[in-house]
mmCIF file as Biopython writes it, N, C-alpha, C and O atoms, coordinates in Angstrom:
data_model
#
loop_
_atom_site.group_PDB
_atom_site.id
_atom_site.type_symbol
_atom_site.label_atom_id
_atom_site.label_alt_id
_atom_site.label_comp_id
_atom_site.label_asym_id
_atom_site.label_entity_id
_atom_site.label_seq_id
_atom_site.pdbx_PDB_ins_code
_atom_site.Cartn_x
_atom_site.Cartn_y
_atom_site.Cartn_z
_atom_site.occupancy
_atom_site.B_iso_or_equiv
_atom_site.auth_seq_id
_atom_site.auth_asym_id
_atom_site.pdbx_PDB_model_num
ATOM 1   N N  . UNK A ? 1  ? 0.846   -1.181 0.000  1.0 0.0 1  A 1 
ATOM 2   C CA . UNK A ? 1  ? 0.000   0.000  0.000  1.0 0.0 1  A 1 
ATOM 3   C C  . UNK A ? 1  ? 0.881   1.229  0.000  1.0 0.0 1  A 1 
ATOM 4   O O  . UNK A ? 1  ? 1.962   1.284  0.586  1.0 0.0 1  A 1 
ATOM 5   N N  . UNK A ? 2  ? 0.512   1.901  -0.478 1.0 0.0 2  A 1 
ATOM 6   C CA . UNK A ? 2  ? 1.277   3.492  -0.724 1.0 0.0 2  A 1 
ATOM 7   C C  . UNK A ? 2  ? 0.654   4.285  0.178  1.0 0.0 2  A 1 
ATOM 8   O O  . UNK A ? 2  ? -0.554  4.520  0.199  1.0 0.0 2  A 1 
ATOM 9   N N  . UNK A ? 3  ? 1.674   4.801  1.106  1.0 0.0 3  A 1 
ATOM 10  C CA . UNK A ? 3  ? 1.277   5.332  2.230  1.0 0.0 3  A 1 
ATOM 11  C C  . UNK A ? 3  ? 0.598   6.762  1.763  1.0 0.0 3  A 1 
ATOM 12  O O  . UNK A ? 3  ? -0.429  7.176  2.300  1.0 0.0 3  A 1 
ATOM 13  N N  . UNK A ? 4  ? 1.422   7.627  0.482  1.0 0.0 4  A 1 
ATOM 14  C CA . UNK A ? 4  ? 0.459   9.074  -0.003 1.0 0.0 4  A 1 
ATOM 15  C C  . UNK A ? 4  ? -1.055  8.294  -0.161 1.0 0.0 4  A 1 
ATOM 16  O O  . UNK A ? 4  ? -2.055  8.924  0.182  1.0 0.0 4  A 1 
ATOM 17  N N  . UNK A ? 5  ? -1.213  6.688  -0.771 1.0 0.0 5  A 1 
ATOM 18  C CA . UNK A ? 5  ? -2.901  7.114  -0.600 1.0 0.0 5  A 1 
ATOM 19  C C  . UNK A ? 5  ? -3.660  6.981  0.109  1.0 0.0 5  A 1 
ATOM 20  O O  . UNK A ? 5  ? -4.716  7.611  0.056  1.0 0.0 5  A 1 
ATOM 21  N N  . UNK A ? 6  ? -3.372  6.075  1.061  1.0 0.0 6  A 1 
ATOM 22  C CA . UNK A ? 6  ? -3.799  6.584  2.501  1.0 0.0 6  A 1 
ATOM 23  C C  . UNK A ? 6  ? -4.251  7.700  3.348  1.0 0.0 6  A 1 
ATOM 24  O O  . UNK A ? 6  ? -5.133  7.685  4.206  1.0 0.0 6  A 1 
ATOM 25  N N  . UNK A ? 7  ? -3.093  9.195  2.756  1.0 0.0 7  A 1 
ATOM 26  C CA . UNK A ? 7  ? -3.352  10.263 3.677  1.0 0.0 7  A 1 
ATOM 27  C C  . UNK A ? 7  ? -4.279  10.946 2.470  1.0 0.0 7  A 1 
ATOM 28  O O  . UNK A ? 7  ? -5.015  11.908 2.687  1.0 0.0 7  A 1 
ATOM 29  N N  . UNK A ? 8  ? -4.116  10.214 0.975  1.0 0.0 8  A 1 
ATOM 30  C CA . UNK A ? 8  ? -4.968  11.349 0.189  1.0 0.0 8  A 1 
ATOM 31  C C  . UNK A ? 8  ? -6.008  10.793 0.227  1.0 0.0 8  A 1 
ATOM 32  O O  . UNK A ? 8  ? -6.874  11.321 -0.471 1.0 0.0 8  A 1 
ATOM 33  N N  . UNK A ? 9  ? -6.366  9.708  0.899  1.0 0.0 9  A 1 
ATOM 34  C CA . UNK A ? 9  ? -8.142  9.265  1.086  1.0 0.0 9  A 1 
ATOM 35  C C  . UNK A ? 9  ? -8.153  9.022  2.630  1.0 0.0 9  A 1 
ATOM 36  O O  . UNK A ? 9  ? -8.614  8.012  3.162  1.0 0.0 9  A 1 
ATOM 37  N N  . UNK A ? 10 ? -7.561  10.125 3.304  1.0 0.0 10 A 1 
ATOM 38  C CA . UNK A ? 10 ? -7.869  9.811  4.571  1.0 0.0 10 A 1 
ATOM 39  C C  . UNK A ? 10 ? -9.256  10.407 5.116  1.0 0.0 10 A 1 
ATOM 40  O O  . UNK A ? 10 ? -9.738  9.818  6.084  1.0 0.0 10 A 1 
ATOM 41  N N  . UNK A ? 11 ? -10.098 11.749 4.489  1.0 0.0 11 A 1 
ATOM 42  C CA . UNK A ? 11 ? -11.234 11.721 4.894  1.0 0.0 11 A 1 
ATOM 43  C C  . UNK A ? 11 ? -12.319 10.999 4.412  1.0 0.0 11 A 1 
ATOM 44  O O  . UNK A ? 11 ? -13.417 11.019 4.967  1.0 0.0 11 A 1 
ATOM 45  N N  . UNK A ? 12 ? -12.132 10.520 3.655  1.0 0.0 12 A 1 
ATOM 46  C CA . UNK A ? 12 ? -13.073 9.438  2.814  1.0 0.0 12 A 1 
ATOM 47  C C  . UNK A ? 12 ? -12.836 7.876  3.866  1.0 0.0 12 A 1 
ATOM 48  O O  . UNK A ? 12 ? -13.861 7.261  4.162  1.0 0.0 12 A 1 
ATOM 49  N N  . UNK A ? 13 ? -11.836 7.483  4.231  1.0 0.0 13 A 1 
ATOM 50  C CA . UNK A ? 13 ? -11.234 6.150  4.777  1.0 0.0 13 A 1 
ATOM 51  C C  . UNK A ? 13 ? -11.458 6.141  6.819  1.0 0.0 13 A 1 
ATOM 52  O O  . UNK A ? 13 ? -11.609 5.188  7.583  1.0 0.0 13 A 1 
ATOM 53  N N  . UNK A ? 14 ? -11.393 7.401  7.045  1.0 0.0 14 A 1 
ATOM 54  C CA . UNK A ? 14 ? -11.565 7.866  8.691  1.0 0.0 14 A 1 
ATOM 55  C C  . UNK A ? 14 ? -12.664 6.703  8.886  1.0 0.0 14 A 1 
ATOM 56  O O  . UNK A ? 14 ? -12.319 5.625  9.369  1.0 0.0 14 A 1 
ATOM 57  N N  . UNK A ? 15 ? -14.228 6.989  8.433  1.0 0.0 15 A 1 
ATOM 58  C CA . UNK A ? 15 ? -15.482 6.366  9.169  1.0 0.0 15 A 1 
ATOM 59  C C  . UNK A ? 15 ? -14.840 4.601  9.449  1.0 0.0 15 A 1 
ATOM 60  O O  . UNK A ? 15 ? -14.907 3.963  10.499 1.0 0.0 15 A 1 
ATOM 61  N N  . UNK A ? 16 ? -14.274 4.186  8.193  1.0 0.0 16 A 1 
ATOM 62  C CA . UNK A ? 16 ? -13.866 3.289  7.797  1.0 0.0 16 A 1 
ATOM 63  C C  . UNK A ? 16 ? -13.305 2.284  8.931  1.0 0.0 16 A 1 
ATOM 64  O O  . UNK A ? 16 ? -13.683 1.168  9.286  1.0 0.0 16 A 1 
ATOM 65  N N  . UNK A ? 17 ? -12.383 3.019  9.304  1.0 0.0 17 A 1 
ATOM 66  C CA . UNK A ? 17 ? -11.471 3.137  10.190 1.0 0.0 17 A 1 
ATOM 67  C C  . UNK A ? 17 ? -12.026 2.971  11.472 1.0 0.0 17 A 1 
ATOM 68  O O  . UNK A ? 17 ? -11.776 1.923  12.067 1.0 0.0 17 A 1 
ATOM 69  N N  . UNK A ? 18 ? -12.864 3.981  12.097 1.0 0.0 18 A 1 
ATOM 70  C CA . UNK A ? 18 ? -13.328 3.564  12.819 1.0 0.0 18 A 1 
ATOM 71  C C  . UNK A ? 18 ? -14.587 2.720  13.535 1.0 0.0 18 A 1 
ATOM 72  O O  . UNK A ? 18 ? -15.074 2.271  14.572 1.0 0.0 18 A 1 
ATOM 73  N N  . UNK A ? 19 ? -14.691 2.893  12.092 1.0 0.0 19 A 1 
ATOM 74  C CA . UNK A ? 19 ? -16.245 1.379  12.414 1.0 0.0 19 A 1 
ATOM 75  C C  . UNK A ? 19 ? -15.024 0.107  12.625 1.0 0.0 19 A 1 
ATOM 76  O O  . UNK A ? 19 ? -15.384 -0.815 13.357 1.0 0.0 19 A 1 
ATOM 77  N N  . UNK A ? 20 ? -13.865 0.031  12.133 1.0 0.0 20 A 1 
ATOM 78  C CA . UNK A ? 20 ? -13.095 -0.966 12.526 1.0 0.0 20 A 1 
ATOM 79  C C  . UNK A ? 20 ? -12.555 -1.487 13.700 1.0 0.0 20 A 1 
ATOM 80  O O  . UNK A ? 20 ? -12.699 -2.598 14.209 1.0 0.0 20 A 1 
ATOM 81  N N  . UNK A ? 21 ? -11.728 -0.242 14.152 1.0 0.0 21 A 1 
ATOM 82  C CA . UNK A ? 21 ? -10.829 0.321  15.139 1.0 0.0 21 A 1 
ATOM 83  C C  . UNK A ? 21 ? -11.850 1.007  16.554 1.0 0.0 21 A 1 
ATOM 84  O O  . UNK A ? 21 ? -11.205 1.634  17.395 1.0 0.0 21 A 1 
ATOM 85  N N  . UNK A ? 22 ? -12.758 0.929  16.686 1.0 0.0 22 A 1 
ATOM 86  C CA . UNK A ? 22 ? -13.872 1.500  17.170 1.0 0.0 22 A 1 
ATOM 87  C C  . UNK A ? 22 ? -13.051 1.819  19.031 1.0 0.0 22 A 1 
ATOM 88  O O  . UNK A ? 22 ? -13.731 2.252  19.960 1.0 0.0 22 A 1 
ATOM 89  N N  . UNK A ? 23 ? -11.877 1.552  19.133 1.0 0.0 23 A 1 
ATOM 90  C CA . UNK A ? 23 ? -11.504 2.039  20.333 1.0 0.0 23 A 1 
ATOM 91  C C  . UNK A ? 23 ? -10.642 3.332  20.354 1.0 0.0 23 A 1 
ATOM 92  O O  . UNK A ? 23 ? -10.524 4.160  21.258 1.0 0.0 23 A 1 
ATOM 93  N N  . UNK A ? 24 ? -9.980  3.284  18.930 1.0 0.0 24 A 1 
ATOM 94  C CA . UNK A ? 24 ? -9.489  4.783  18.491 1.0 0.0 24 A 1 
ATOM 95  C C  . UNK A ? 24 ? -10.391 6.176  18.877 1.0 0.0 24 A 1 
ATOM 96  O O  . UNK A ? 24 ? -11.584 6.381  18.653 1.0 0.0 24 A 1 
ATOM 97  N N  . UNK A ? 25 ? -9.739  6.752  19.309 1.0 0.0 25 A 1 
ATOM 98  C CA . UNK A ? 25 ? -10.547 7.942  20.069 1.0 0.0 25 A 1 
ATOM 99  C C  . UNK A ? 25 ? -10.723 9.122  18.945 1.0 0.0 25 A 1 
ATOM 100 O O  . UNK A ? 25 ? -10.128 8.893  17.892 1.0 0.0 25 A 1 
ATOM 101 N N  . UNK A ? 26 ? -11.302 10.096 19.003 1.0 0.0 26 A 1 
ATOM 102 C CA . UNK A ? 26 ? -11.676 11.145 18.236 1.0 0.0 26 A 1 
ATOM 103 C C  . UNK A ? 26 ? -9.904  12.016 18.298 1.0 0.0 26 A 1 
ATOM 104 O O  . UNK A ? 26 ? -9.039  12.333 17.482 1.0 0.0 26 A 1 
ATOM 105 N N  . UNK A ? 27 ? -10.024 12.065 19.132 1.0 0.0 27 A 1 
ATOM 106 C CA . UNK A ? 27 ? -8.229  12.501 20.117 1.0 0.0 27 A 1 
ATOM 107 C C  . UNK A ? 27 ? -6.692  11.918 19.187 1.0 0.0 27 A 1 
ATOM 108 O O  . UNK A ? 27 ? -5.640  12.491 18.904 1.0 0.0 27 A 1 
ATOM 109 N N  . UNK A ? 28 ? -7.151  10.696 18.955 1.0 0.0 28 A 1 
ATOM 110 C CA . UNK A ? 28 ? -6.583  9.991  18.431 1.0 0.0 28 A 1 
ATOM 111 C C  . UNK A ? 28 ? -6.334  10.055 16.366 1.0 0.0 28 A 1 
ATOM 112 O O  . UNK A ? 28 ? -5.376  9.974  15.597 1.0 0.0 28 A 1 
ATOM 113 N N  . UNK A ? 29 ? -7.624  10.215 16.259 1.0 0.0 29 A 1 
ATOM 114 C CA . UNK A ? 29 ? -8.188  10.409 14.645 1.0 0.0 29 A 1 
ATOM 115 C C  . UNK A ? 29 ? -7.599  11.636 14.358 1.0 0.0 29 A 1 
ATOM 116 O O  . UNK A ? 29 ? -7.255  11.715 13.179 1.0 0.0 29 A 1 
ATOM 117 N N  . UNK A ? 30 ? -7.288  12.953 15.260 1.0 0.0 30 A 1 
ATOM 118 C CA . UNK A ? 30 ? -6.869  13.873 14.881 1.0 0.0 30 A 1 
ATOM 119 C C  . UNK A ? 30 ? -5.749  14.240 15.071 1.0 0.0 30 A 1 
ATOM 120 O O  . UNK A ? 30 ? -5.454  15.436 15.082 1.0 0.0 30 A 1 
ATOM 121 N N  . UNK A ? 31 ? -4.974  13.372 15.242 1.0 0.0 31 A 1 
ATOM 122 C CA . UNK A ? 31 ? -3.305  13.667 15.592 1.0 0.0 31 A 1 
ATOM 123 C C  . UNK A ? 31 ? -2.910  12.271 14.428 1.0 0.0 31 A 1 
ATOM 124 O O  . UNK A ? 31 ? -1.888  12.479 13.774 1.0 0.0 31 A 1 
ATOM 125 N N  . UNK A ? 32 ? -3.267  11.600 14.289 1.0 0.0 32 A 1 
ATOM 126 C CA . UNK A ? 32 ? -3.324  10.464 13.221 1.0 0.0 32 A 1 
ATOM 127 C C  . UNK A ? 32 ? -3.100  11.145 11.416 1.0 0.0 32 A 1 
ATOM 128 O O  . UNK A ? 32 ? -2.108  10.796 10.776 1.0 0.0 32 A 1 
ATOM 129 N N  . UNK A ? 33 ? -4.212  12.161 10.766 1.0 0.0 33 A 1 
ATOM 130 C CA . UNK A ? 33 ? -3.874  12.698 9.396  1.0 0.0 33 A 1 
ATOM 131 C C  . UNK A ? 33 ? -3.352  11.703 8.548  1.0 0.0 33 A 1 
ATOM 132 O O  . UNK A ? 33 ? -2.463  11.944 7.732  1.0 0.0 33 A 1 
ATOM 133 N N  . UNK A ? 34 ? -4.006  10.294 8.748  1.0 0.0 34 A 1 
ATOM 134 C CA . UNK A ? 34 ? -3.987  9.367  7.255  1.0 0.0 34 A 1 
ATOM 135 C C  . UNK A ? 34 ? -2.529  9.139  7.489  1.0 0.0 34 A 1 
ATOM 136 O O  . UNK A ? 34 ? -1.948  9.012  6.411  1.0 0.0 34 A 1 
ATOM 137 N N  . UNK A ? 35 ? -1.662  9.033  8.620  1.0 0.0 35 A 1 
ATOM 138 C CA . UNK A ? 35 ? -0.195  8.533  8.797  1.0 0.0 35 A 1 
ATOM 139 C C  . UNK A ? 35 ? -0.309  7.132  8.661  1.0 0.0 35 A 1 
ATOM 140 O O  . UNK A ? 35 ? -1.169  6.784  9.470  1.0 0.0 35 A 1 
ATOM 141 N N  . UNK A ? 36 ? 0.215   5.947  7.918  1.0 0.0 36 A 1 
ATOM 142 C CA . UNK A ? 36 ? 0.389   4.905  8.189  1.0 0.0 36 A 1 
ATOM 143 C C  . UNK A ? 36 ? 0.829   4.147  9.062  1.0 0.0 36 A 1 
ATOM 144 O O  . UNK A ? 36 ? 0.351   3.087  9.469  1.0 0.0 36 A 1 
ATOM 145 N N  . UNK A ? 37 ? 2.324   5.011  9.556  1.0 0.0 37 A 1 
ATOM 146 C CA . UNK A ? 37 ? 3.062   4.716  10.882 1.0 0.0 37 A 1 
ATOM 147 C C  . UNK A ? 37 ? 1.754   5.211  12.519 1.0 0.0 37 A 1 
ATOM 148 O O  . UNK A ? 37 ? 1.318   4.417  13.353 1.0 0.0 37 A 1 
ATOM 149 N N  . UNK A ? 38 ? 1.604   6.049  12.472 1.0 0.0 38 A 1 
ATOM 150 C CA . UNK A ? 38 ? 0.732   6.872  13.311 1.0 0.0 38 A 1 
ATOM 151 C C  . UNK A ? 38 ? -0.528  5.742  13.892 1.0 0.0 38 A 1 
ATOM 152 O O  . UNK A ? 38 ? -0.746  5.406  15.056 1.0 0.0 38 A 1 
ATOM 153 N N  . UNK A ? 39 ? -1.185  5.347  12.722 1.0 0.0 39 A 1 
ATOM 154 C CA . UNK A ? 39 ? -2.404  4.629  12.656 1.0 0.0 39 A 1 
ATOM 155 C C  . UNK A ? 39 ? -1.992  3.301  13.081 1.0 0.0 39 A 1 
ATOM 156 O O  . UNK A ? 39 ? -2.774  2.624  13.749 1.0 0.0 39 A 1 
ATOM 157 N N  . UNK A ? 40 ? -0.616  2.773  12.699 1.0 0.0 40 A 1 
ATOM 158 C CA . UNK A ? 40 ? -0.211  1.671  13.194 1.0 0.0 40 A 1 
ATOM 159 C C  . UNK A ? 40 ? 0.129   1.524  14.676 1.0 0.0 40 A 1 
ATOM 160 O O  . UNK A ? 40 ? -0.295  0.504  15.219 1.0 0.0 40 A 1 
ATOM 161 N N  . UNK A ? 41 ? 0.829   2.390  15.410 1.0 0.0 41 A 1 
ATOM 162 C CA . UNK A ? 41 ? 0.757   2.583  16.725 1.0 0.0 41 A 1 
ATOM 163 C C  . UNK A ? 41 ? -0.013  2.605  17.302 1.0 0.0 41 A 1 
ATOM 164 O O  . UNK A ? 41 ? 0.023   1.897  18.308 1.0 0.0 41 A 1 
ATOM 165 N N  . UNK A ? 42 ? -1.268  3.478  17.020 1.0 0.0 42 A 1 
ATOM 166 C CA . UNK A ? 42 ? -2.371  3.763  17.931 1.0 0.0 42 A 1 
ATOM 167 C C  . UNK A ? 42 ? -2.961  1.983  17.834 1.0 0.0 42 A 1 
ATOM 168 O O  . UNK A ? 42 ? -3.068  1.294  18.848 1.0 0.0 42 A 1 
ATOM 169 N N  . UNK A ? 43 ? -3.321  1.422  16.295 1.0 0.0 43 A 1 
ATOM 170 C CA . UNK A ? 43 ? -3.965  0.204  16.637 1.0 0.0 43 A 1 
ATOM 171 C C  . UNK A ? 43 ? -2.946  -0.647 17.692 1.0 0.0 43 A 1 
ATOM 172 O O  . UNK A ? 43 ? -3.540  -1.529 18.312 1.0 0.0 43 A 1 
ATOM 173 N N  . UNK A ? 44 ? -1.972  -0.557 17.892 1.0 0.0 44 A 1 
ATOM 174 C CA . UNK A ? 44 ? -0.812  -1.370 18.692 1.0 0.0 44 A 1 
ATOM 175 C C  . UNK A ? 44 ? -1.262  -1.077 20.213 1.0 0.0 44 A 1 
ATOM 176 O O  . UNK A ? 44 ? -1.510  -1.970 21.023 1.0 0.0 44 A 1 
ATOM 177 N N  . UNK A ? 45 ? -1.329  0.285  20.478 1.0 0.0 45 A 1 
ATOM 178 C CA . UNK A ? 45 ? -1.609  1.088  21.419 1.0 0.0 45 A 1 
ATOM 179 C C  . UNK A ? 45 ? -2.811  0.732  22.611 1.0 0.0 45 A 1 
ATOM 180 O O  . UNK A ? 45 ? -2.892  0.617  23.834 1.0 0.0 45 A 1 
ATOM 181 N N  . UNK A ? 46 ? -3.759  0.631  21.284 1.0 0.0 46 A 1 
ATOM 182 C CA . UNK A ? 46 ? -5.215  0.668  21.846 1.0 0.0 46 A 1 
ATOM 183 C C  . UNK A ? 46 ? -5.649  -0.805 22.343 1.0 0.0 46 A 1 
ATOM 184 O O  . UNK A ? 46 ? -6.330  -1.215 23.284 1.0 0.0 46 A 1 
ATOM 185 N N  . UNK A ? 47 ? -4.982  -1.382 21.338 1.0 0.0 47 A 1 
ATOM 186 C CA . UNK A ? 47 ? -5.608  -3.070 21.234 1.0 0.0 47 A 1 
ATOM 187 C C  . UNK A ? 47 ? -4.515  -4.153 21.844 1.0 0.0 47 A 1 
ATOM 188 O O  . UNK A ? 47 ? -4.884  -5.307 22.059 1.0 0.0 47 A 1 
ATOM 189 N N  . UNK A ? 48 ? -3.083  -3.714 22.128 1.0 0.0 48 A 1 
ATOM 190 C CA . UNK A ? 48 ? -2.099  -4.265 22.251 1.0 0.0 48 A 1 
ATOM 191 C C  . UNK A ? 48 ? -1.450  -5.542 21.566 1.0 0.0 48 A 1 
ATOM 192 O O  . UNK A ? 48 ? -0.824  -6.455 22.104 1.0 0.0 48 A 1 
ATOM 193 N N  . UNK A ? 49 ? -1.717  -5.385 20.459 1.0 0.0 49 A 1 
ATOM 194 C CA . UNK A ? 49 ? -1.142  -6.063 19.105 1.0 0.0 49 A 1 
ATOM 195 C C  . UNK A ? 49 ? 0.679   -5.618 19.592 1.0 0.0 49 A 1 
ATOM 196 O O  . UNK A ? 49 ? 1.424   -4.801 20.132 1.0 0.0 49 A 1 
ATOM 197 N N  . UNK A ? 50 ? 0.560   -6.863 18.906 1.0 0.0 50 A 1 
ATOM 198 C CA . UNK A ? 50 ? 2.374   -6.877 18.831 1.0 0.0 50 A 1 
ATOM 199 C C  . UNK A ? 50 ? 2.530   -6.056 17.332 1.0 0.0 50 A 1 
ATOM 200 O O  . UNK A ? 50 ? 1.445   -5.735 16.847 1.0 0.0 50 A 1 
ATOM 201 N N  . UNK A ? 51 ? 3.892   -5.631 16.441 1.0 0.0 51 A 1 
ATOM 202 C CA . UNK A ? 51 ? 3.959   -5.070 15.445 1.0 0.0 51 A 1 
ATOM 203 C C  . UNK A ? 51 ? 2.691   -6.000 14.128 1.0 0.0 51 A 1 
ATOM 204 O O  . UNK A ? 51 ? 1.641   -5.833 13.508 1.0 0.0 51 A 1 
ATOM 205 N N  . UNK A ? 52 ? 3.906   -7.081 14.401 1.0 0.0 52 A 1 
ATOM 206 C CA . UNK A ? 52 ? 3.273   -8.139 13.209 1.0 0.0 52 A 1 
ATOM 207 C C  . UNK A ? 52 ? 1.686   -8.574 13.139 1.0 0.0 52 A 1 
ATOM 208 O O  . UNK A ? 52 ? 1.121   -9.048 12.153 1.0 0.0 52 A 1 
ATOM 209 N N  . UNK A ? 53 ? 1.101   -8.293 14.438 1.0 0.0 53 A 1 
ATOM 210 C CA . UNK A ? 53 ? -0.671  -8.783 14.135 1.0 0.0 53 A 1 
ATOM 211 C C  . UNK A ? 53 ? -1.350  -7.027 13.581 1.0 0.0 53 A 1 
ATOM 212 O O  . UNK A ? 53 ? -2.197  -6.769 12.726 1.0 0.0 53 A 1 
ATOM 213 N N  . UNK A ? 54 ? -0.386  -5.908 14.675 1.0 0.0 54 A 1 
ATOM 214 C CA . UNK A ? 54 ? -1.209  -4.627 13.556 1.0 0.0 54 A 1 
ATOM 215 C C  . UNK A ? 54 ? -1.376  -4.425 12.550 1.0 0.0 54 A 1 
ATOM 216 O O  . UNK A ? 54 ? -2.354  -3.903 12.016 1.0 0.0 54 A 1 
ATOM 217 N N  . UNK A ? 55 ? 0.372   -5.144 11.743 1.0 0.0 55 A 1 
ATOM 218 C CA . UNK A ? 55 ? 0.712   -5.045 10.675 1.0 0.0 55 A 1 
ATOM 219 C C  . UNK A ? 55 ? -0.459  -5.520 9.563  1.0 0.0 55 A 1 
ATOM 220 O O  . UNK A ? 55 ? -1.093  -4.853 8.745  1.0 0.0 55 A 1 
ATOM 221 N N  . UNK A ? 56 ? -0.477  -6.977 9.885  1.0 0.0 56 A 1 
ATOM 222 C CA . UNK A ? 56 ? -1.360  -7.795 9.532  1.0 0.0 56 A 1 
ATOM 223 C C  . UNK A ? 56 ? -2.900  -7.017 9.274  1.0 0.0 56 A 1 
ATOM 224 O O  . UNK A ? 56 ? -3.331  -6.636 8.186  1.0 0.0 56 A 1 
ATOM 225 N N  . UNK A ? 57 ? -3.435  -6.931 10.333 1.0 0.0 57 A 1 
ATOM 226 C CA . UNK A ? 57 ? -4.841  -6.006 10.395 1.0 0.0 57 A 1 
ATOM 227 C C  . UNK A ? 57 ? -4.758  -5.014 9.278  1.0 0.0 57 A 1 
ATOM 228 O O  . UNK A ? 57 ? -5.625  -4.951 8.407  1.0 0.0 57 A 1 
ATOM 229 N N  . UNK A ? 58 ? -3.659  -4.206 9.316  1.0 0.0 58 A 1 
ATOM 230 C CA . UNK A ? 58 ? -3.616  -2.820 8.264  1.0 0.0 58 A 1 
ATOM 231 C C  . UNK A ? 58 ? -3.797  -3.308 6.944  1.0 0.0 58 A 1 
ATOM 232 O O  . UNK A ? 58 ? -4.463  -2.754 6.069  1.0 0.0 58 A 1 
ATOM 233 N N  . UNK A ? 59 ? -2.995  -4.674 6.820  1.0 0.0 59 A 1 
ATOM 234 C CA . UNK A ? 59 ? -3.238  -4.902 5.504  1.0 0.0 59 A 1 
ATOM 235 C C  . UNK A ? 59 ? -4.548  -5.556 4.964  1.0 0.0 59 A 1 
ATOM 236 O O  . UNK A ? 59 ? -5.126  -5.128 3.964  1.0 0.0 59 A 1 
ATOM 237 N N  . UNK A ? 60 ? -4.926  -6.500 5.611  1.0 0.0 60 A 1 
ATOM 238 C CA . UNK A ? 60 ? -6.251  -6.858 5.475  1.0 0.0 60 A 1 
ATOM 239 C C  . UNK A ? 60 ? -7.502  -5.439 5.196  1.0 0.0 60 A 1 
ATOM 240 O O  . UNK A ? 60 ? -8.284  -5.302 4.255  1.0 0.0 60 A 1 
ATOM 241 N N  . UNK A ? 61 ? -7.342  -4.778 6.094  1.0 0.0 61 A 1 
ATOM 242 C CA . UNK A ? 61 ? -7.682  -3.660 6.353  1.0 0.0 61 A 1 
ATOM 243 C C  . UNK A ? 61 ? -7.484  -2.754 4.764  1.0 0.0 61 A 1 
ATOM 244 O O  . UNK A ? 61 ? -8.534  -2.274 4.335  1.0 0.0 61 A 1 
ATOM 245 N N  . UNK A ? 62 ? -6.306  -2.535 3.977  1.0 0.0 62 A 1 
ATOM 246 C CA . UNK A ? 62 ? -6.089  -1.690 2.880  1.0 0.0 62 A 1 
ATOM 247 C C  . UNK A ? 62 ? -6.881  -2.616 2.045  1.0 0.0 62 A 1 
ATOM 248 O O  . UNK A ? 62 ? -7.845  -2.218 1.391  1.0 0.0 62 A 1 
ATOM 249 N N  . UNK A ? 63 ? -6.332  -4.334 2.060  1.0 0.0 63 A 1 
ATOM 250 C CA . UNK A ? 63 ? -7.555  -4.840 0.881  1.0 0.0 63 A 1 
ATOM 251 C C  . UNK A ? 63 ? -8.677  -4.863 0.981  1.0 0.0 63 A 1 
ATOM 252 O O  . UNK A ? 63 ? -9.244  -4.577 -0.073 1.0 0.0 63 A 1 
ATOM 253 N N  . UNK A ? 64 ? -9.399  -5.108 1.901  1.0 0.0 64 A 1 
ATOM 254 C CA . UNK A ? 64 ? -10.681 -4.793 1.774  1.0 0.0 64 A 1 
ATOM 255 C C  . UNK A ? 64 ? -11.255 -3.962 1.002  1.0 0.0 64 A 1 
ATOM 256 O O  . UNK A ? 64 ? -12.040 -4.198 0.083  1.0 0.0 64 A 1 
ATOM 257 N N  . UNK A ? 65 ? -10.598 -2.322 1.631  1.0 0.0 65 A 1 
ATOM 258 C CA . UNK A ? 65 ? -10.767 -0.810 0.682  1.0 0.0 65 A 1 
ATOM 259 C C  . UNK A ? 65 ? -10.404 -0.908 -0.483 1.0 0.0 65 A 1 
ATOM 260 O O  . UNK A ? 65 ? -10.908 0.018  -1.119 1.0 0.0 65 A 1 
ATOM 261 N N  . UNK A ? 66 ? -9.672  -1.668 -1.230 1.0 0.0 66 A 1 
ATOM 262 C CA . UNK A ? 66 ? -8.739  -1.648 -2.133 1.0 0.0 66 A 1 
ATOM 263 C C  . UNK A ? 66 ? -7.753  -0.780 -2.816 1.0 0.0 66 A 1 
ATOM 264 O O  . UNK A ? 66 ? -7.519  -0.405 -3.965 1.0 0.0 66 A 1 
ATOM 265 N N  . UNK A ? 67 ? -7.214  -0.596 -1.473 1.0 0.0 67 A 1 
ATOM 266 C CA . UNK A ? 67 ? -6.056  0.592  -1.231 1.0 0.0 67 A 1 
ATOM 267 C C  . UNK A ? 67 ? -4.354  -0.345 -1.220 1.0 0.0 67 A 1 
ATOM 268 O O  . UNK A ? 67 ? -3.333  0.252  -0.878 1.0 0.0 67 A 1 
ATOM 269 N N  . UNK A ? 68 ? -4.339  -1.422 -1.528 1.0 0.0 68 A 1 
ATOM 270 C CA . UNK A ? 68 ? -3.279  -2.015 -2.157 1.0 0.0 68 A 1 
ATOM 271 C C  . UNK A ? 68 ? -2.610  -1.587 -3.558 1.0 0.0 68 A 1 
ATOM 272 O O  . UNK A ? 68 ? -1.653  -2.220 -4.004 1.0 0.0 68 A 1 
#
């Protein structure tokens, strides 16, 4: 996944996101700005995923959208 399209469909991809991620805070969504790294922490953060299962999620996560 290409991290520019991520941040260039990040207001389109946000709801997305958090109908997913639904423990991500509003707090969170706005210090975030469609970062790949950013978004990966917080899911690490929130949910306590090790790197490799966030990792995992994100990508599942981009195919779905079909942001691969």
């Amino acid at each position: 996944m290409n991290k520019d399209t991520l941040k260039g469909q990040w207001q389109q991809l946000k709801g997305k996101v958090k109908q997913k991620w639904g423990e991500l805070t509003d707090d969170d969504f706005s210090k975030l700005d469609g970062s790949h790294d950013e978004l990966l922490g917080k899911i690490r953060e929130r949910y306590g995923y090790d790197k490799e299962r966030a990792e995992k999620e994100l990508k599942s996560f981009y195919k779905e959208n079909d942001l691969e």
